[in-house]
C-alpha positions in Angstrom: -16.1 -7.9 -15.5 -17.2 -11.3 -16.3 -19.0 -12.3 -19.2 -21.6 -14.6 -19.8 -21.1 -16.8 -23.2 -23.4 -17.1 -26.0 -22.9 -20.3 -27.4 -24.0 -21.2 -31.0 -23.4 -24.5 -32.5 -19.8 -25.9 -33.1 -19.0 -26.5 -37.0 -17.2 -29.9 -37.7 -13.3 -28.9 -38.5 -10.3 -31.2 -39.9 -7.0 -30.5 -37.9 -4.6 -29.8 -41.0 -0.7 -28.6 -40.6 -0.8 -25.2 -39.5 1.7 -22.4 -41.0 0.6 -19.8 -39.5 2.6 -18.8 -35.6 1.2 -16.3 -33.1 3.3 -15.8 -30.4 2.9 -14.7 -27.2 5.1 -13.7 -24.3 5.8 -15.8 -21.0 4.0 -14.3 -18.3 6.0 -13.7 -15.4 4.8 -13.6 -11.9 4.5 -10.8 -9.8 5.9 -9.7 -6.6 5.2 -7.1 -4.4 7.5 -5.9 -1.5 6.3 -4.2 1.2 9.0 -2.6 4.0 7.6 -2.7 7.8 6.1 0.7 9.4 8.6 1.8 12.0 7.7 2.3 15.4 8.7 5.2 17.5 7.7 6.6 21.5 8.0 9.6 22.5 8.1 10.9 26.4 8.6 14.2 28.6 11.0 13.9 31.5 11.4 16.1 34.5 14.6 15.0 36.7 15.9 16.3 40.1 18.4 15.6 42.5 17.4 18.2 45.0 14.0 17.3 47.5 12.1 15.5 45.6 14.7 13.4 43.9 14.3 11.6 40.5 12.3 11.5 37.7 8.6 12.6 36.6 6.1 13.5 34.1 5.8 16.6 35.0 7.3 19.1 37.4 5.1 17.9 40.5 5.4 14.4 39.9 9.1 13.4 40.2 9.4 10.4 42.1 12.5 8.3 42.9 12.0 5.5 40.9 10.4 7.3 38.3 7.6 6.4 35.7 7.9 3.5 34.0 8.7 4.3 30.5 6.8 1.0 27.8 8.1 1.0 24.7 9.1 -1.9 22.0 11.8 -3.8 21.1 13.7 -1.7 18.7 11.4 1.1 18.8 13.0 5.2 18.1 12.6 6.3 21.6 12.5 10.7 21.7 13.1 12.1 25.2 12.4 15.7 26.1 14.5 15.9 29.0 14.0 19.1 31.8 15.6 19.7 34.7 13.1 20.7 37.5 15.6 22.2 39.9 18.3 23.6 37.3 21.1 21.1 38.1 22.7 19.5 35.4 21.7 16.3 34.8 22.2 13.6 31.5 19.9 10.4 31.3 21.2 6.9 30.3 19.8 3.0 30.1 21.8 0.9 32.1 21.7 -2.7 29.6 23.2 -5.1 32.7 20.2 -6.7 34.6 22.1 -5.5 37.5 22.5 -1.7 37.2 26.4 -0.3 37.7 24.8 3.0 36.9 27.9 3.5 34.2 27.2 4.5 31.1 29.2 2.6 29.0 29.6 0.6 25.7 26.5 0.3 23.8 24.8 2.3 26.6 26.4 5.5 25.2 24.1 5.0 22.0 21.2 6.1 24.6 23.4 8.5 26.3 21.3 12.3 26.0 23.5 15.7 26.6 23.4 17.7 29.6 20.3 19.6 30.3 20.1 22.5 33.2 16.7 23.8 32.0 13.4 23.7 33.8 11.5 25.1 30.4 13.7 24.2 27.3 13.4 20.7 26.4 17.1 19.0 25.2 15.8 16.3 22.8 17.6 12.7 23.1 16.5 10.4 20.9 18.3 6.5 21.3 17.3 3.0 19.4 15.4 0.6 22.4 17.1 -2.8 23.2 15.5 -5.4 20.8 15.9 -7.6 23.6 12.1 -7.3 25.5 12.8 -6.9 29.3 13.5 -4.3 32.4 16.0 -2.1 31.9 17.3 0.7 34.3 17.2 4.4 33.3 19.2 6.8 35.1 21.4 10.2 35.7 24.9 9.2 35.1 25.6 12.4 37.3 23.3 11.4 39.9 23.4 7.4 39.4 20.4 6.0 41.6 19.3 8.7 43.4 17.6 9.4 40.1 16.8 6.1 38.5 13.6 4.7 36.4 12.7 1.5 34.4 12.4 1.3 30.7 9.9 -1.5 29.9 10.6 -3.2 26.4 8.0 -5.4 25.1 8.0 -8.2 22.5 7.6 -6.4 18.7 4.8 -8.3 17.2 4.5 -8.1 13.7 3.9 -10.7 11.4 3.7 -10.0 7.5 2.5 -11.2 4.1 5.6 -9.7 1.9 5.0 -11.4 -1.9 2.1 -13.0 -3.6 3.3 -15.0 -7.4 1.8 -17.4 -9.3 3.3 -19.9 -11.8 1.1 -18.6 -14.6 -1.3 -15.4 -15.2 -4.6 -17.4 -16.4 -6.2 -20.7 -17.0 -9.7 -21.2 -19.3 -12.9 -21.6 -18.1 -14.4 -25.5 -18.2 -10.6 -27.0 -18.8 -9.4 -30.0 -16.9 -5.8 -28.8 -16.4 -2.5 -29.2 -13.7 -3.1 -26.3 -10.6 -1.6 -23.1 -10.9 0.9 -22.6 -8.0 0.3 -19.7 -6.0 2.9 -18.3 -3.6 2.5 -16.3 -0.7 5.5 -15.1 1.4 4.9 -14.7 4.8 6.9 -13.0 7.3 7.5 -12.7 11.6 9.2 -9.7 11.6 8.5 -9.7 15.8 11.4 -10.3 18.2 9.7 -13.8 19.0 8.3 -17.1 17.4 5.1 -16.6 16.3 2.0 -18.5 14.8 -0.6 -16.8 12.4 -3.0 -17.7 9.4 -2.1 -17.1 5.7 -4.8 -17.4 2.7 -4.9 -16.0 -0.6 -7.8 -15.1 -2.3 -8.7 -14.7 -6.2 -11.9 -11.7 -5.6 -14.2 -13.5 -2.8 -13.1 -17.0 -4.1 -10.9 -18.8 -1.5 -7.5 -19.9 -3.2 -6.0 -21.5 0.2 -5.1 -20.9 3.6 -3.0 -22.3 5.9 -1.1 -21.6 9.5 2.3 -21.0 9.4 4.9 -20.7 13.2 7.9 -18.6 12.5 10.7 -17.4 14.6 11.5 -14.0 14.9 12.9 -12.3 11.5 12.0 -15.6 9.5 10.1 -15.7 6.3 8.3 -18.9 4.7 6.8 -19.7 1.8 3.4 -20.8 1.5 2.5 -22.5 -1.6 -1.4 -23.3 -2.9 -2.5 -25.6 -5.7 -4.9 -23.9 -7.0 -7.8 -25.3 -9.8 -9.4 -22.1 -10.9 -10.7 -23.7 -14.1 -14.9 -23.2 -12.2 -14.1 -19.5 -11.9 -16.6 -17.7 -15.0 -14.3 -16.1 -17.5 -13.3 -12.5 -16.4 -10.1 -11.2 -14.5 -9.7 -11.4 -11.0 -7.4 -9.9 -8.5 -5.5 -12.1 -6.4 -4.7 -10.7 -2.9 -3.0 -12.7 0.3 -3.6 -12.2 4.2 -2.2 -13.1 7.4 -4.2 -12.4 10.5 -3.5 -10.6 13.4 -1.5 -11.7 16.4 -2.7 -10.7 19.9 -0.7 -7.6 20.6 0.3 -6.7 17.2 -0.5 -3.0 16.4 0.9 -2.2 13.0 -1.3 -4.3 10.2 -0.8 -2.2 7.2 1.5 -5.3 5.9 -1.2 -8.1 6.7 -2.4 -8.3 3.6 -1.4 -7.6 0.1 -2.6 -7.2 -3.4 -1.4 -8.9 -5.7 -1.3 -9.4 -10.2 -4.3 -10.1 -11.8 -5.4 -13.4 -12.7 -7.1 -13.9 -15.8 -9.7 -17.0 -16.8 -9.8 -17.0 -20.5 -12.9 -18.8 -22.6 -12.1 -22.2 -23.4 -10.3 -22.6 -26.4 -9.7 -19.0 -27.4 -5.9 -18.6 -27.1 -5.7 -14.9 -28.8 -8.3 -13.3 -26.1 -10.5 -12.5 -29.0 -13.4 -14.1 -27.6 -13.8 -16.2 -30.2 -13.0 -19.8 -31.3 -11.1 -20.2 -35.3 -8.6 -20.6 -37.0 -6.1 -18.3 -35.6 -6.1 -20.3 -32.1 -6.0 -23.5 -33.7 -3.2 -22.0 -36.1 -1.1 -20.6 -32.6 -1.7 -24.2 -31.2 -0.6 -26.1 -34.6 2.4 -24.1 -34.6 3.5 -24.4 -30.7 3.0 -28.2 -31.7 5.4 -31.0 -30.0 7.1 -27.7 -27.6 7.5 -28.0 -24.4 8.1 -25.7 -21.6 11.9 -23.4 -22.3 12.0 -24.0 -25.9 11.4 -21.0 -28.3 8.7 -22.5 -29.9 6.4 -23.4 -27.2 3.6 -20.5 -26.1 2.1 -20.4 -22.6 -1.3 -19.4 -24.2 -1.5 -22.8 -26.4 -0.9 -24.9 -23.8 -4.3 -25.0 -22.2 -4.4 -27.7 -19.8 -1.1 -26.4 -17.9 1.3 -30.0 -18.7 4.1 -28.0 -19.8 3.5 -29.5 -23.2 1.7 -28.5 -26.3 0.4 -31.4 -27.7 -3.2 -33.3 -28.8 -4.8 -32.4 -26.0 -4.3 -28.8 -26.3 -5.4 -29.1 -30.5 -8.6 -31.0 -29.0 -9.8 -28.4 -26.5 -9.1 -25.9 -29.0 -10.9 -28.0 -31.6 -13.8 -28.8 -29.3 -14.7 -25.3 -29.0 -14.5 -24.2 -32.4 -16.8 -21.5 -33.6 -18.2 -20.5 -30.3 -17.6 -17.0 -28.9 -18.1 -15.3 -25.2 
């Protein structure tokens, strides 16, 4: 992917007026969104009022309380519910930290129907608290003869969500203003957390930095980045956040992001060589700056917003060499 240039000697030029424009589109950065895995637990029930009362895993292992049920905050909890001695029964959470054994309010959200089978499963499927705590589970027939608690942890998931730069290439060997790359990063947990973000061009280290973010909050992380060593070629620029103790889902801690492109020094067309035509799109971008029609991304070489001598010397420095 990258090439190695043959130089041959540099003829002597005289900068003239140029007439003739190339243009060339801005290049707009690139972001890429990626939407959080959801989470789900699933568990089997077995209640009873009748010897033994409450809850189990099974049919022989109903205890009163019953198994502790872990899940995470916000998780899609699915219950198959039985009923191991054929009386009706209907499970709820209790959300008060003392139980009234009511279900009531938002508890009616995890409310399941009435189940009377010992072999049919009636599904219930409810949305856990995204508080993390103890909560009580129960028969709102029964109340705390049959009673359990639901466990919800901390959701720990923290996120690299967009990677953009301020411009799509730079040339090889040129002095020049960094390129800003951005790199969103995301705690999309229920609590403050702290984690590393770095963005890479290939193996070559952009930046990295740690970043502490409460829960739901987004930040982001900005790089000045001097990729002017790089050997011409295209690289892929990619961003990663490291993982958190605890955190389970990492399909969003990383992301790939647009390509980055390091051009041969003074060829401003991408035609791998050095004349008249990028000395030409220079001339003609000439005195522009950065939001005015005339001025072209691709003529302003050493990234100053601005095409002006500098740019016509770079250009002219290389002229007549070719990758």
């Amino acid at each position: 992917m990258e090439n190695s240039p043959q130089h041959r000697r540099p003829r002597p030029v005289t900068i003239l007026l140029i007439l003739v424009i190339f243009a060339y589109p801005l290049i707009i950065p690139v972001a890429i969104h990626l939407v959080p895995k959801a989470h789900a637990a699933s568990f089997t029930l077995y209640g009873r009022v009748l010897a033994p009362a409450g809850w189990g895993s099974s049919p022989t292992t109903v205890t009163n309380p019953g198994p502790t049920l872990v899940v995470t905050a916000g998780d899609s909890v699915s219950l198959s519910l039985f009923s191991g001695d054929s009386v009706q029964h209907r499970f709820c959470v209790d959300f008060e930290s003392l139980p009234d054994y009511i279900c009531n309010g938002n508890e009616v959200s995890t409310e399941s129907p009435i189940f009377t089978s010992p072999t049919v499963a009636t599904r219930d499927t409810f949305n856990a608290p995204t508080t993390p705590g103890n909560y009580t589970y129960f028969c709102t027939i029964h109340t705390d003869a049959m009673n359990g608690t639901l466990r919800v942890l901390p959701l720990i998931d923290d996120a690299v969500t967009s990677i953009t730069t301020s411009r799509s290439f730079a040339y090889n060997s040129v002095t020049a203003n960094p390129v800003q790359v951005n790199v969103t990063a995301t705690n999309l947990g229920s609590q403050t957390q702290s984690f590393f973000v770095s963005a890479m061009a290939n193996s070559t280290l952009i930046g990295n930095q740690t970043v502490t973010l409460a829960a739901g909050q987004t930040h982001q992380v900005t790089f000045q980045w001097n990729p002017s060593t790089l050997a011409k070629g295209i690289y892929i620029l990619t961003a990663q956040a490291t993982k958190v103790t605890g955190e389970t889902n990492l399909s969003n801690n990383s992301i790939t992001g647009p390509n980055f492109t390091i051009k041969f020094k003074g060829d401003v067309n991408g035609d791998c060589k050095v004349d008249i035509i990028d000395l030409s799109t220079v001339g003609a971008a000439f005195g522009s700056s950065i939001g005015s029609a005339a001025y072209k991304p691709n003529a302003d070489l050493n990234n100053d917003n601005t095409i002006n001598i500098v740019d016509l010397v770079l250009v002219a420095g290389s002229f007549g060499l070719s990758c």
